[in-house]
N, CA, C and O atoms as a GROMACS GRO file, in nm:
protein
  548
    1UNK      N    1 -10.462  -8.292  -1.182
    1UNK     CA    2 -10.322  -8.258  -1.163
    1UNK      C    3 -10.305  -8.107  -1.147
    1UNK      O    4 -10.237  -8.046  -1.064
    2UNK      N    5 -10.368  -8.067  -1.228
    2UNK     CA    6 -10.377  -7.894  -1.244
    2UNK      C    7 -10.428  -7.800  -1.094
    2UNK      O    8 -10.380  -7.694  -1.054
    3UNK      N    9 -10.549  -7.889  -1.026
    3UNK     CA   10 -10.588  -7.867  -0.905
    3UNK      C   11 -10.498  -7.862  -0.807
    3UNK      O   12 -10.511  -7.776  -0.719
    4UNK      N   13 -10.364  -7.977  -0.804
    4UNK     CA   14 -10.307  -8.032  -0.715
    4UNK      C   15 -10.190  -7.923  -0.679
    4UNK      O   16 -10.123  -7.890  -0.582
    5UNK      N   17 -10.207  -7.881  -0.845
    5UNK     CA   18 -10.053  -7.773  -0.820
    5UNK      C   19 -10.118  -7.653  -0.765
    5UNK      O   20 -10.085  -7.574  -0.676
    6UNK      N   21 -10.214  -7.660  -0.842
    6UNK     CA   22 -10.267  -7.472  -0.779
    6UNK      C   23 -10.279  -7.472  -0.602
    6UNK      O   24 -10.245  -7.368  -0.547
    7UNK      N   25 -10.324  -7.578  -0.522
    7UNK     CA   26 -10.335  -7.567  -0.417
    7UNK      C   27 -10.144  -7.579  -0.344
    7UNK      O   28 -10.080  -7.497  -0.277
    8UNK      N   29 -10.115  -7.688  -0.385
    8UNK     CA   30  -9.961  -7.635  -0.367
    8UNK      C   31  -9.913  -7.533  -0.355
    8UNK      O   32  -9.866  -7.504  -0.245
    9UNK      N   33  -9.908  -7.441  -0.466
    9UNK     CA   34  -9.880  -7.310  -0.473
    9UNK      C   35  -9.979  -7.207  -0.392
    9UNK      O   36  -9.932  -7.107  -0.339
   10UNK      N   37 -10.070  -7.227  -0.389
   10UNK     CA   38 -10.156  -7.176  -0.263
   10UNK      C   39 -10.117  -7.147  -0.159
   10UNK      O   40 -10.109  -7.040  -0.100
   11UNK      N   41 -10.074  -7.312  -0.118
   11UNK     CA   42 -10.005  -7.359   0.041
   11UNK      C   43  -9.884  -7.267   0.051
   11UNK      O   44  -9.858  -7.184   0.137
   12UNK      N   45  -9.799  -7.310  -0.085
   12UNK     CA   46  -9.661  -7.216  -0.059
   12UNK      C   47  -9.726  -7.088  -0.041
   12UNK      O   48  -9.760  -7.080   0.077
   13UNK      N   49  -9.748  -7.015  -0.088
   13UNK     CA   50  -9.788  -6.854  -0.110
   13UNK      C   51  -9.848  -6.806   0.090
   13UNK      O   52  -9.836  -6.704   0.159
   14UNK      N   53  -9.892  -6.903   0.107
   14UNK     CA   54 -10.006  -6.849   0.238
   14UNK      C   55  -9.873  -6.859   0.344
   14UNK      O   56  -9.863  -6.767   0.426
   15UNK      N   57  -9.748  -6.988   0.347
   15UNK     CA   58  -9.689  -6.992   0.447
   15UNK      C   59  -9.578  -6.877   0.446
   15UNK      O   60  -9.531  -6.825   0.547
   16UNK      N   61  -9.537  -6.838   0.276
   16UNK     CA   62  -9.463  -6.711   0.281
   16UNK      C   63  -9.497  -6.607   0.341
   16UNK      O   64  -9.418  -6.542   0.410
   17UNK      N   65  -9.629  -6.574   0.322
   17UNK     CA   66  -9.736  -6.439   0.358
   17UNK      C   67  -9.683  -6.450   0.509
   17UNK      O   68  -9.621  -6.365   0.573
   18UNK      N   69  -9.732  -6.603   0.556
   18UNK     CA   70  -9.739  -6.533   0.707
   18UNK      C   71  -9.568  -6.540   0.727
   18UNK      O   72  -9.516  -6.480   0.821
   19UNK      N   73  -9.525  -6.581   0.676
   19UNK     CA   74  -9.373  -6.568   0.762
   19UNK      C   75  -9.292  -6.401   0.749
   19UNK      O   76  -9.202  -6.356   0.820
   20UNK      N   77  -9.364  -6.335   0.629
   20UNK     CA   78  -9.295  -6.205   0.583
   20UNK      C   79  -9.424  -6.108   0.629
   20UNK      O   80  -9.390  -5.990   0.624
   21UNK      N   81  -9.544  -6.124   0.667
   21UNK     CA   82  -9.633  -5.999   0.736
   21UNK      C   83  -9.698  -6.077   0.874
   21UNK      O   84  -9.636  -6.021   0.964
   22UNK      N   85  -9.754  -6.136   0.914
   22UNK     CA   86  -9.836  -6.234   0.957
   22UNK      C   87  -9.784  -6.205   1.111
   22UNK      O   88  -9.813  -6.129   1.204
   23UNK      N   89  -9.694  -6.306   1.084
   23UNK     CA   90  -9.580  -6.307   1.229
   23UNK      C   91  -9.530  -6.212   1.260
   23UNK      O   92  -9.565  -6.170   1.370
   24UNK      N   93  -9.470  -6.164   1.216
   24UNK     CA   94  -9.388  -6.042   1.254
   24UNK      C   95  -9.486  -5.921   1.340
   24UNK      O   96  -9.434  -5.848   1.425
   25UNK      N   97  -9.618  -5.915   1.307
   25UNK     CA   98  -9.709  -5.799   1.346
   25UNK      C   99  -9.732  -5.865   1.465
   25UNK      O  100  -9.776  -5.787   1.549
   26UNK      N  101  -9.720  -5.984   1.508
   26UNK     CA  102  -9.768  -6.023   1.652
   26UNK      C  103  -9.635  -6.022   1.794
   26UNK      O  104  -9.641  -6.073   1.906
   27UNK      N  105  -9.526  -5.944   1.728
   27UNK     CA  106  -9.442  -5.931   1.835
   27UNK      C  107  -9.510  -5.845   1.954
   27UNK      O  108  -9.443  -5.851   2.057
   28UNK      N  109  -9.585  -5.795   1.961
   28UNK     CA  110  -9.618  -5.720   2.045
   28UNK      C  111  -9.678  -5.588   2.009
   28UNK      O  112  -9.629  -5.528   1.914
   29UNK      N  113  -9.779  -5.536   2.073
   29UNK     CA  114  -9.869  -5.424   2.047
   29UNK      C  115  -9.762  -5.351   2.120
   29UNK      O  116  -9.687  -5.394   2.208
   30UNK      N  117  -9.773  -5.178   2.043
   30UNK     CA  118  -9.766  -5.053   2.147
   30UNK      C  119  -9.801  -5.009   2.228
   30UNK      O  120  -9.823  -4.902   2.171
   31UNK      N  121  -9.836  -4.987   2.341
   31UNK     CA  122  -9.921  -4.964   2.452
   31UNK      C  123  -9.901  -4.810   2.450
   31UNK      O  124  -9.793  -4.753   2.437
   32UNK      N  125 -10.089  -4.721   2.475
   32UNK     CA  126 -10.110  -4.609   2.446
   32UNK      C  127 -10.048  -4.530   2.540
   32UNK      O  128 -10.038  -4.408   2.527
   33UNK      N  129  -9.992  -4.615   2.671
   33UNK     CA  130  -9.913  -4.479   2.759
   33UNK      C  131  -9.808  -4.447   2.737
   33UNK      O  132  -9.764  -4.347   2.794
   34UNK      N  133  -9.707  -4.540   2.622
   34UNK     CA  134  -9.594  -4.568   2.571
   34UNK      C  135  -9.564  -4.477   2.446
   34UNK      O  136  -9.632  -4.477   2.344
   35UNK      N  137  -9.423  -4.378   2.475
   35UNK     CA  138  -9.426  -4.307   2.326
   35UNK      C  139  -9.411  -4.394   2.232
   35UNK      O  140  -9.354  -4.501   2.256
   36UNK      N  141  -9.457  -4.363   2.115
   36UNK     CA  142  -9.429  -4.477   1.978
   36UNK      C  143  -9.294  -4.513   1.979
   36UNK      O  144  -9.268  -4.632   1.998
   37UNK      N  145  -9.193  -4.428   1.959
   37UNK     CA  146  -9.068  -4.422   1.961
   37UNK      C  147  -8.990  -4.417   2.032
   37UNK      O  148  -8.869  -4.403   2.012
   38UNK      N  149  -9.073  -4.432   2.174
   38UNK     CA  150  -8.972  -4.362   2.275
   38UNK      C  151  -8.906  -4.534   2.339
   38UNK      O  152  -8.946  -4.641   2.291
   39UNK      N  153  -8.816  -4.525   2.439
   39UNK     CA  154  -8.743  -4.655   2.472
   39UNK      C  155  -8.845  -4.733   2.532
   39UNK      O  156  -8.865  -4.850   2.502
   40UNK      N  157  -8.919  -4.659   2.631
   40UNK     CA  158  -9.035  -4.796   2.647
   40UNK      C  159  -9.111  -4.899   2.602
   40UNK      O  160  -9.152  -5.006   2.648
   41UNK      N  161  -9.125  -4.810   2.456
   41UNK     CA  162  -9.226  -4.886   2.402
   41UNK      C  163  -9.124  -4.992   2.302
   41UNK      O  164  -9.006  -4.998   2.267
   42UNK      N  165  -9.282  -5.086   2.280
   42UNK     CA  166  -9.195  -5.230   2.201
   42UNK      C  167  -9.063  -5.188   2.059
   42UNK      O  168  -8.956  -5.239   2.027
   43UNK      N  169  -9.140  -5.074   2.009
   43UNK     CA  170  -9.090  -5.066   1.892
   43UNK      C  171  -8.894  -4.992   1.973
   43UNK      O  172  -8.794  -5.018   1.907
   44UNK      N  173  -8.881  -4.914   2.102
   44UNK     CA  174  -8.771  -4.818   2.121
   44UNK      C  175  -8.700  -5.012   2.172
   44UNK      O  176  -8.633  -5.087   2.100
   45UNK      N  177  -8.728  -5.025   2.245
   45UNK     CA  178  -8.692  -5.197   2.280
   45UNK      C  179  -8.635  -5.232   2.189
   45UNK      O  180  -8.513  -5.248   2.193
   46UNK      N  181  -8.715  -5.253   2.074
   46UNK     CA  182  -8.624  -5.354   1.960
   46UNK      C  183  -8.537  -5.268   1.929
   46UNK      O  184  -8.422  -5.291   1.965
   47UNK      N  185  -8.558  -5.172   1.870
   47UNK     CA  186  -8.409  -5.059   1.801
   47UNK      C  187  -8.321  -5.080   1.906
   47UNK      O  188  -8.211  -5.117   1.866
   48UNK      N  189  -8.332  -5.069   2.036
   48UNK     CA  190  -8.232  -5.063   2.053
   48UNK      C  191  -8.158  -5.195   2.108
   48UNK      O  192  -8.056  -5.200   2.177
   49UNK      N  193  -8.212  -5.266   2.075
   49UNK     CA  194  -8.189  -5.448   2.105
   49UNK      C  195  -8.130  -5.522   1.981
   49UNK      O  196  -8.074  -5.631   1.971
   50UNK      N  197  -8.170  -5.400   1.868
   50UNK     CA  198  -8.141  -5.482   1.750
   50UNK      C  199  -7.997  -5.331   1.715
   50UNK      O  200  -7.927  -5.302   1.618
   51UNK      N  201  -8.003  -5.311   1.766
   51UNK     CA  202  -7.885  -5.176   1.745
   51UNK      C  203  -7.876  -5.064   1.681
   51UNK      O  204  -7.780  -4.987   1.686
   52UNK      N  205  -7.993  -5.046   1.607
   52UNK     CA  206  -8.039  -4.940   1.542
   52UNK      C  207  -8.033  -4.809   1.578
   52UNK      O  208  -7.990  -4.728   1.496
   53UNK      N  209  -8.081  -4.763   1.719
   53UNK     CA  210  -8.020  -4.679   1.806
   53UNK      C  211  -7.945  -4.656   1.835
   53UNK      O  212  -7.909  -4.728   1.928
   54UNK      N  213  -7.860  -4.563   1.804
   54UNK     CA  214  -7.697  -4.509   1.818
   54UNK      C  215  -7.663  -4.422   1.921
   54UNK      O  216  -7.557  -4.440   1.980
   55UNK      N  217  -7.777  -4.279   1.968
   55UNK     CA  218  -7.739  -4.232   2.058
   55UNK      C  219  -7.889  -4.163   2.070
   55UNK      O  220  -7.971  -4.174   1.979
   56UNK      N  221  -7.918  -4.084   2.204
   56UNK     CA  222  -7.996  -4.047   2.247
   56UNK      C  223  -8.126  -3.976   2.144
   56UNK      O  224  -8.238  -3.985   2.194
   57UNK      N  225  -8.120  -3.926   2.046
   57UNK     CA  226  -8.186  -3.882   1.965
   57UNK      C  227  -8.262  -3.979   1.864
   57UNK      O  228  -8.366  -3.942   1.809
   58UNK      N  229  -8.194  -4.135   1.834
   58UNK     CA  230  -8.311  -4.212   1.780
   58UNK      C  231  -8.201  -4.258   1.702
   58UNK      O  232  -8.089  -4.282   1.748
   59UNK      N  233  -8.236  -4.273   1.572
   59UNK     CA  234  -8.170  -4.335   1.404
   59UNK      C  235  -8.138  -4.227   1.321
   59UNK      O  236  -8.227  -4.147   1.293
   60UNK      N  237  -8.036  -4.215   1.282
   60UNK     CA  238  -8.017  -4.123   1.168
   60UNK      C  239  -8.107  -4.131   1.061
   60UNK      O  240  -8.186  -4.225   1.065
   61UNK      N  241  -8.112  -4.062   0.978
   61UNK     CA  242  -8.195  -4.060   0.840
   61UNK      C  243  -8.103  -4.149   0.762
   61UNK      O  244  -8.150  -4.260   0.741
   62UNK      N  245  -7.972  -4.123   0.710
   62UNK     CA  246  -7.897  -4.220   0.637
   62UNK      C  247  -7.908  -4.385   0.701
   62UNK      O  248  -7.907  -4.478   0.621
   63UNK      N  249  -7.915  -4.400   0.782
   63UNK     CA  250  -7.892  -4.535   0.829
   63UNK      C  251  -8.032  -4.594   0.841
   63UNK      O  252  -8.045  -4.715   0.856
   64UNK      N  253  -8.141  -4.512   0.835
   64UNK     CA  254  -8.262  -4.567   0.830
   64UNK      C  255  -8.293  -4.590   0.664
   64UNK      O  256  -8.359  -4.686   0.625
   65UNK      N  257  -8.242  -4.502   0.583
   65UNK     CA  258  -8.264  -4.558   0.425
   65UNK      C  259  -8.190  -4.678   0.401
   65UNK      O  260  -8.247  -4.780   0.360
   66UNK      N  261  -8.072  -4.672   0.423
   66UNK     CA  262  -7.959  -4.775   0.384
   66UNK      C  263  -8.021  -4.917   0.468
   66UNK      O  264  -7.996  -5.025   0.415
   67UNK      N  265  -8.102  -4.917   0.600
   67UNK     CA  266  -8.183  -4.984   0.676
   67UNK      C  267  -8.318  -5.086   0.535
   67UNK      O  268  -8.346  -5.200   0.500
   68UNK      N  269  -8.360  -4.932   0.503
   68UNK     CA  270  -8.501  -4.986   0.409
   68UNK      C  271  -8.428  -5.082   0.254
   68UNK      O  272  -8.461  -5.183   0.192
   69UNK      N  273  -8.334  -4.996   0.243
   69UNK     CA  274  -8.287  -5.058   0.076
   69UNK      C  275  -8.222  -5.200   0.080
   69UNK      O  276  -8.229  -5.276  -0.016
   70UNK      N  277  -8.154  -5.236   0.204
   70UNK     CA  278  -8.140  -5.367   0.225
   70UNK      C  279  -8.246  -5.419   0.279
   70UNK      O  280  -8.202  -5.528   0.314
   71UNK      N  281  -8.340  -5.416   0.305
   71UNK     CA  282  -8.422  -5.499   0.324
   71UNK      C  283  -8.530  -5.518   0.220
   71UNK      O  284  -8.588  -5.626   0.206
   72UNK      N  285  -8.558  -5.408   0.145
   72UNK     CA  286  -8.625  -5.420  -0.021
   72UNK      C  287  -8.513  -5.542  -0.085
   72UNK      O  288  -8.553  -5.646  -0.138
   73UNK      N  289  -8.380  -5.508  -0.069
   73UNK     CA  290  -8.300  -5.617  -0.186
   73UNK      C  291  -8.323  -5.756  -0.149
   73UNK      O  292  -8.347  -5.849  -0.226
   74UNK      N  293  -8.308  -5.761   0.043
   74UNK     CA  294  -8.352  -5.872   0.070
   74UNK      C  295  -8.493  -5.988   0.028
   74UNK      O  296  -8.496  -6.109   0.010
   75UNK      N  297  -8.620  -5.856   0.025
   75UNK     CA  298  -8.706  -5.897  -0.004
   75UNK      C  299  -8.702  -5.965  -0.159
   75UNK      O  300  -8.754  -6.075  -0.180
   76UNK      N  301  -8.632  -5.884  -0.269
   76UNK     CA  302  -8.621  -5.935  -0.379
   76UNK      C  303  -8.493  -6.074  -0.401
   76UNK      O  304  -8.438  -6.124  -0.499
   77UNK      N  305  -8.487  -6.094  -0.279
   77UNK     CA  306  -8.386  -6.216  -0.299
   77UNK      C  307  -8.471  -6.323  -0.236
   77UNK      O  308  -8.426  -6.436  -0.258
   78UNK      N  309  -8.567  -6.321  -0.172
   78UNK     CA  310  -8.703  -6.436  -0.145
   78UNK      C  311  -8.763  -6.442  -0.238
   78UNK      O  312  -8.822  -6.549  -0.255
   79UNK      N  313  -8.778  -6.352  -0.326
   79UNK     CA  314  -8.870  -6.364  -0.437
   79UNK      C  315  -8.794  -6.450  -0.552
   79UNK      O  316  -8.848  -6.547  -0.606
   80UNK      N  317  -8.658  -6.401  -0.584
   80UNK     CA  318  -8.584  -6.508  -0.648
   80UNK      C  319  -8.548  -6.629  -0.597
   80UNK      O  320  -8.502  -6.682  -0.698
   81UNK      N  321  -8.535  -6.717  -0.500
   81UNK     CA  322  -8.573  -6.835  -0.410
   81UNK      C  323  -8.748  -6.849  -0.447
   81UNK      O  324  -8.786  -6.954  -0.497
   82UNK      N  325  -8.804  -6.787  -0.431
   82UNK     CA  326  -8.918  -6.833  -0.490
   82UNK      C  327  -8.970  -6.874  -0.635
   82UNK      O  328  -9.028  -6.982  -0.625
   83UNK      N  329  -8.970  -6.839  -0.735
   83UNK     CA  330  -8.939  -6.810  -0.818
   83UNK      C  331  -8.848  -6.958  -0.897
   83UNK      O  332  -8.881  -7.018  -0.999
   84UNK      N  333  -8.763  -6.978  -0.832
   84UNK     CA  334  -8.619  -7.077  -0.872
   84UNK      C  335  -8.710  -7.232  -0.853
   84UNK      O  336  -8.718  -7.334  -0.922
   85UNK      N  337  -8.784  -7.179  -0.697
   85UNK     CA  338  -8.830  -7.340  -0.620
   85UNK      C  339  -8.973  -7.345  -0.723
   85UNK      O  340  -8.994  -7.463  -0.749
   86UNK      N  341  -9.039  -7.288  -0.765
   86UNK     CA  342  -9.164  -7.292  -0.826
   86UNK      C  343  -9.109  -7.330  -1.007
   86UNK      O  344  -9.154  -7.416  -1.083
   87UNK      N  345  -9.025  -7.253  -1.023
   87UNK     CA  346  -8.960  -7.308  -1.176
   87UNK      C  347  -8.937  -7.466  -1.167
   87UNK      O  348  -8.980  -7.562  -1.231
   88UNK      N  349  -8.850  -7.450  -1.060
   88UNK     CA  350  -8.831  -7.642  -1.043
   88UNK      C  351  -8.966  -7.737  -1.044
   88UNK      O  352  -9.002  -7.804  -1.141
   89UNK      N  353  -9.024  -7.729  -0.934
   89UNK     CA  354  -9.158  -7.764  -0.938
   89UNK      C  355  -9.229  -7.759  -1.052
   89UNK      O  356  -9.291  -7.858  -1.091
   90UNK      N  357  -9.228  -7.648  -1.115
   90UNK     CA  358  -9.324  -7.688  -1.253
   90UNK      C  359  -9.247  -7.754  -1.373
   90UNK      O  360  -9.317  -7.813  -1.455
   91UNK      N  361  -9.131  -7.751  -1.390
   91UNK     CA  362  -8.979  -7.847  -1.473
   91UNK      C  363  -9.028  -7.987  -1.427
   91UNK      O  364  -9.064  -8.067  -1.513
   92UNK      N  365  -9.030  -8.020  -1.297
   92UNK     CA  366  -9.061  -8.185  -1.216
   92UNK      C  367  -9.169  -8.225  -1.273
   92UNK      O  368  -9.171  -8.330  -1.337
   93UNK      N  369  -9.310  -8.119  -1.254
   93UNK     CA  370  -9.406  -8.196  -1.314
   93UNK      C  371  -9.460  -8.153  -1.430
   93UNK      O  372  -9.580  -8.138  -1.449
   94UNK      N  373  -9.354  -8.128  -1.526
   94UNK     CA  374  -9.416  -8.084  -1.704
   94UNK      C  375  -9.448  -8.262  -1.766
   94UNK      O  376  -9.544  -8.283  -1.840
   95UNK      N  377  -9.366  -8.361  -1.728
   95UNK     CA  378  -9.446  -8.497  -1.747
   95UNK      C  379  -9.375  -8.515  -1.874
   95UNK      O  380  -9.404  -8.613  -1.942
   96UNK      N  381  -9.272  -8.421  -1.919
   96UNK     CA  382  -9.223  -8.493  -2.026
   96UNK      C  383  -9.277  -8.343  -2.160
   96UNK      O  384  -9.253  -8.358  -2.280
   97UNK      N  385  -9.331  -8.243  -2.116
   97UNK     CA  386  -9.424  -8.120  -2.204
   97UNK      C  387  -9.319  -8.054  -2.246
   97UNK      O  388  -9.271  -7.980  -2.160
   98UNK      N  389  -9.246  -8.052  -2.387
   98UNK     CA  390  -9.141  -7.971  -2.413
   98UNK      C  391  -9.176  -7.804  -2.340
   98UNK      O  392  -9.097  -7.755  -2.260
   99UNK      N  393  -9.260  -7.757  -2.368
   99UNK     CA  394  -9.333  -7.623  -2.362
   99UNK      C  395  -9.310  -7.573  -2.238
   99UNK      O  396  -9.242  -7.476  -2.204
  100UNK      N  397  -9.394  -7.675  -2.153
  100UNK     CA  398  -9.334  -7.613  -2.017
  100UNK      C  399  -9.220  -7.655  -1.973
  100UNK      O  400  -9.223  -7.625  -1.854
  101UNK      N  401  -9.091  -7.719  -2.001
  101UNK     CA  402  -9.022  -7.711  -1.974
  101UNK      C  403  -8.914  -7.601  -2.009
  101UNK      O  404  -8.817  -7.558  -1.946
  102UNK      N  405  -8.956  -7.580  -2.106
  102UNK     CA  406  -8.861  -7.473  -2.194
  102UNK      C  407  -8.905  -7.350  -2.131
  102UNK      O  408  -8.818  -7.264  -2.128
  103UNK      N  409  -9.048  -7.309  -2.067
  103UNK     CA  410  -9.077  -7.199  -1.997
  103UNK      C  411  -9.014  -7.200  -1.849
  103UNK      O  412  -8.960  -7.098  -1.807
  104UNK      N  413  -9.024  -7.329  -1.764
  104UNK     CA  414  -8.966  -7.316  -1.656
  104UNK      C  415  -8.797  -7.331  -1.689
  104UNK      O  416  -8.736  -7.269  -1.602
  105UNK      N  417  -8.743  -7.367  -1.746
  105UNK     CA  418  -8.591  -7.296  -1.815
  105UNK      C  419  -8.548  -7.172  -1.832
  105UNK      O  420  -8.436  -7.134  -1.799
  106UNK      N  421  -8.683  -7.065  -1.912
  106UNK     CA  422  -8.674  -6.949  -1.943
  106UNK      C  423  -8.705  -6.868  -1.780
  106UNK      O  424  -8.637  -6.773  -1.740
  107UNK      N  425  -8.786  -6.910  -1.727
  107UNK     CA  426  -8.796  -6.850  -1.598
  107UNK      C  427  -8.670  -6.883  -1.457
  107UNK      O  428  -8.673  -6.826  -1.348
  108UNK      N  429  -8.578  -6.978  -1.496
  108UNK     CA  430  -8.495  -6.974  -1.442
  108UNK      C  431  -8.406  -6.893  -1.461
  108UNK      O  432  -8.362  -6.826  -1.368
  109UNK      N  433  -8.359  -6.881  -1.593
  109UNK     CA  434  -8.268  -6.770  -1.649
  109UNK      C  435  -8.310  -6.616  -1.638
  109UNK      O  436  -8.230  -6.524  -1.656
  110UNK      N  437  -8.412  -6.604  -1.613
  110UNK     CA  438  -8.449  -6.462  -1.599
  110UNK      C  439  -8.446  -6.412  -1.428
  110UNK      O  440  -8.422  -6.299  -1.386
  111UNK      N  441  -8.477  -6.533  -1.351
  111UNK     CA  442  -8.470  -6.492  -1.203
  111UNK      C  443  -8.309  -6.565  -1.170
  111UNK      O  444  -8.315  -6.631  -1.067
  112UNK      N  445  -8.186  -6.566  -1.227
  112UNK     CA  446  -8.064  -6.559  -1.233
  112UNK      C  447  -8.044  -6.456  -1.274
  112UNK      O  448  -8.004  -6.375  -1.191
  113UNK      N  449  -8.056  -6.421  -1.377
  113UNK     CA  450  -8.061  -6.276  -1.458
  113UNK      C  451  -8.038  -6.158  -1.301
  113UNK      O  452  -7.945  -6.090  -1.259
  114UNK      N  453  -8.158  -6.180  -1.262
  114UNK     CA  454  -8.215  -6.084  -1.191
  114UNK      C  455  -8.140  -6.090  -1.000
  114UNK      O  456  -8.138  -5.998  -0.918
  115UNK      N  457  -8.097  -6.207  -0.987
  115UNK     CA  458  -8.015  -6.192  -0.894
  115UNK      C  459  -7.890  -6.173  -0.924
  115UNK      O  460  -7.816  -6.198  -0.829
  116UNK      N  461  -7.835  -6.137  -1.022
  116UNK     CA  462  -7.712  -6.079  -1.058
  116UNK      C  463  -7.732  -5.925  -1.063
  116UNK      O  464  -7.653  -5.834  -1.037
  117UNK      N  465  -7.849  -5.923  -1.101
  117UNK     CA  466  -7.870  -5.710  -1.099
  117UNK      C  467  -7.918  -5.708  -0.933
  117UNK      O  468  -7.856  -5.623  -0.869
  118UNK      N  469  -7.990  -5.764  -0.874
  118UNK     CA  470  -8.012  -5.793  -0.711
  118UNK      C  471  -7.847  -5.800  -0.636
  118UNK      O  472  -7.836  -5.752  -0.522
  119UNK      N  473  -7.768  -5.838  -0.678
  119UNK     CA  474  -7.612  -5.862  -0.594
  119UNK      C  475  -7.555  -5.708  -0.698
  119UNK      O  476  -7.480  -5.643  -0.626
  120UNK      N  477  -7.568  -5.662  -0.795
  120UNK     CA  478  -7.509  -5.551  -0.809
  120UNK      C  479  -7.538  -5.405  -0.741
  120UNK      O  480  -7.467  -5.313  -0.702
  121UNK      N  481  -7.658  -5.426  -0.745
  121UNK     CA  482  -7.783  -5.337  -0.679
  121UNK      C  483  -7.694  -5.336  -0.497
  121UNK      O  484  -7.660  -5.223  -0.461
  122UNK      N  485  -7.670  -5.420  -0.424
  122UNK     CA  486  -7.674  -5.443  -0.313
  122UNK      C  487  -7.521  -5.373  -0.284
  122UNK      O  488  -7.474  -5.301  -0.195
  123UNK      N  489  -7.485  -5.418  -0.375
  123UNK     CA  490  -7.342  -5.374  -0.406
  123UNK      C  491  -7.238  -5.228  -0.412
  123UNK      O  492  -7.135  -5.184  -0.362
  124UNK      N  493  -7.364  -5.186  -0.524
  124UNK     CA  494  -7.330  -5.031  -0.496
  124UNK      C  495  -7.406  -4.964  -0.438
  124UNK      O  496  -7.407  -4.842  -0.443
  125UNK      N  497  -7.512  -5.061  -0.345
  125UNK     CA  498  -7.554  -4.959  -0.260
  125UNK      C  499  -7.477  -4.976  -0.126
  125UNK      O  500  -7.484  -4.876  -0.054
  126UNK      N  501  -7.399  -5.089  -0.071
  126UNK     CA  502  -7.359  -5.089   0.016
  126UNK      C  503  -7.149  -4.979  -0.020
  126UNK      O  504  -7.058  -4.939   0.052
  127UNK      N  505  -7.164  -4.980  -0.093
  127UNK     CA  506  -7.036  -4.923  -0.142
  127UNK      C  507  -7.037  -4.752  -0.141
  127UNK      O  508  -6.938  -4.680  -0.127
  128UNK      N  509  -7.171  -4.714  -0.160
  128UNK     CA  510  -7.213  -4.525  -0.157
  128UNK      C  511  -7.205  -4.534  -0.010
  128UNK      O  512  -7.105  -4.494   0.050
  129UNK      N  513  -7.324  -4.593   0.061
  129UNK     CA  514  -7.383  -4.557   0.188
  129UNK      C  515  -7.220  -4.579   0.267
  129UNK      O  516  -7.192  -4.484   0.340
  130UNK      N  517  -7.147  -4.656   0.262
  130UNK     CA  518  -7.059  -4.656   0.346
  130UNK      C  519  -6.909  -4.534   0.315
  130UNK      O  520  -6.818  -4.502   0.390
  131UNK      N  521  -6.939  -4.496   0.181
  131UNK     CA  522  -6.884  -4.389   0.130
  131UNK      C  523  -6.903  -4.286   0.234
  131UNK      O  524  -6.821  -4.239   0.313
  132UNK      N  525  -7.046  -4.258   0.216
  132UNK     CA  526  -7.077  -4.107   0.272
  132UNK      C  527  -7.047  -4.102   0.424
  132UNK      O  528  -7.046  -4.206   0.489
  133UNK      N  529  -7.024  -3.985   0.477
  133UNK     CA  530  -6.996  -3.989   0.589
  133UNK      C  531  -7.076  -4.011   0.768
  133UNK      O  532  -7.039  -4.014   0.886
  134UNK      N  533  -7.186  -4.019   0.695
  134UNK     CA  534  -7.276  -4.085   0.847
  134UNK      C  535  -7.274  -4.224   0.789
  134UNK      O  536  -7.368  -4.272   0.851
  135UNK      N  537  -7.234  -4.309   0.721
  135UNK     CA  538  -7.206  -4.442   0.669
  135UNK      C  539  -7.316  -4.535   0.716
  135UNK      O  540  -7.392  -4.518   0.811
  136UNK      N  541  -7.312  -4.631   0.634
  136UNK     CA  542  -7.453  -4.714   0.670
  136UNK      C  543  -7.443  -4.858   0.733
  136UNK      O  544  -7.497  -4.966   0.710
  137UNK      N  545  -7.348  -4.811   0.825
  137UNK     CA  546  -7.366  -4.976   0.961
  137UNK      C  547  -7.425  -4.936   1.032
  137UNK      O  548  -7.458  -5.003   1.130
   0.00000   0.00000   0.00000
């Protein structure tokens, strides 16, 4: 039984990996005649496909942090979805084990816990950045 879960969790772990590094690196190579940054290349394409690019000079510095910190919070909000679905999973098959149930209980409450400081976090960061005056849309 013990085997069955570890490979489970294996399986989960490998399909997260590739969906959050894996994939994403195969959108397309840079090509060396192509500035890194410049509009030709894959990476000036997406910015400015994905809107990131505002005007001729590239991304601001503010909007490229406010860029990174939502996507760190994001990242920590897969991890709590993870976290929640693996608590369940091990709650389903404790078989009746007070112990582990009471641990996958305690690990629910702590990754709730933690998406409440994750939605505060997001919160006042989206509340400064749009404060300041190069604002973070």
């Amino acid at each position: 039984m013990l085997n069955k879960k570890i490979k489970i969790i294996k399986s989960f772990l490998l399909i997260v990996f590739l969906l959050l590094f894996a994939i994403p690196a195969l959108a397309g190579p840079i090509s060396d005649t192509d500035d890194v940054v410049g509009e030709k290349s894959m990476l000036g394409k997406f910015s400015q496909s994905a809107g990131f690019v505002t005007d001729d000079t590239g991304t601001q510095l503010g909007k490229v942090i406010a860029l990174v910190i939502k996507g760190f919070l994001s990242l920590l909000g897969i991890i709590f979805i993870i976290l929640i679905i693996l608590s369940g999973f091990n709650w389903m098959t404790s078989e009746g084990d007070e112990q582990k149930i009471t641990k996958a209980k305690e690990t629910i409450r702590t990754a709730i816990i933690g998406l409440f400081i994750i939605i505060a976090a997001y919160s006042i960061t989206y509340f400064v950045f749009n404060a300041l005056p190069f604002g973070g849309k």
